[in-house]
C-alpha positions, 0 to 999 in steps of 0.5 A, a space after each residue: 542339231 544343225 551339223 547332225 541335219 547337215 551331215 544327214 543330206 551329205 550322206 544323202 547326197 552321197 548315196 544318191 550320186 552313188 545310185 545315180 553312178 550306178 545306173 548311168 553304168 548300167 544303161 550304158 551296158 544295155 545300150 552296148 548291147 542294143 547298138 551291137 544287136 542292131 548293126 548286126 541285125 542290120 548286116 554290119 560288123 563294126 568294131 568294138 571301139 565304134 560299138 563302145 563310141 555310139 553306146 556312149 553319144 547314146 547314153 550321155 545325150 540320155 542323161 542329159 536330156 533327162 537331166 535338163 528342166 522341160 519348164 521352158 517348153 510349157 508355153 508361157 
């Protein structure tokens, strides 16, 4: 029973990196889109690569900030 247990948090596993993957990639389409929508609300034109650069410093500082613990900040 142990090696079916095993197999069973692999697969969990698994499927949970698999969902993860899958929203980082979403949340970085929505953060294109957010950053070309505010430089042009803004009146700038920037180019596609800058757009794809700024979305993706955006959504990895989201990412991490997201995964690091907050333990330490409650006051000891």
């Amino acid at each position: 029973m142990s090696i079916l247990n095993s197999f069973g948090g692999l697969v969990a596993s698994v499927i949970a990196a698999l969902v993860l993957l899958v929203f980082a990639v979403l949340s970085f389409f929505v953060t294109v889109f957010i950053v070309d929508v505010g430089a042009n609300l803004a009146g700038l034109e920037p180019t596609a690569d800058y757009v794809t650069l700024s979305a993706a410093l955006l959504s990895t500082g989201a990412i991490v900030a997201g995964a690091s613990p907050m333990t330490g900040l409650a006051g000891e």
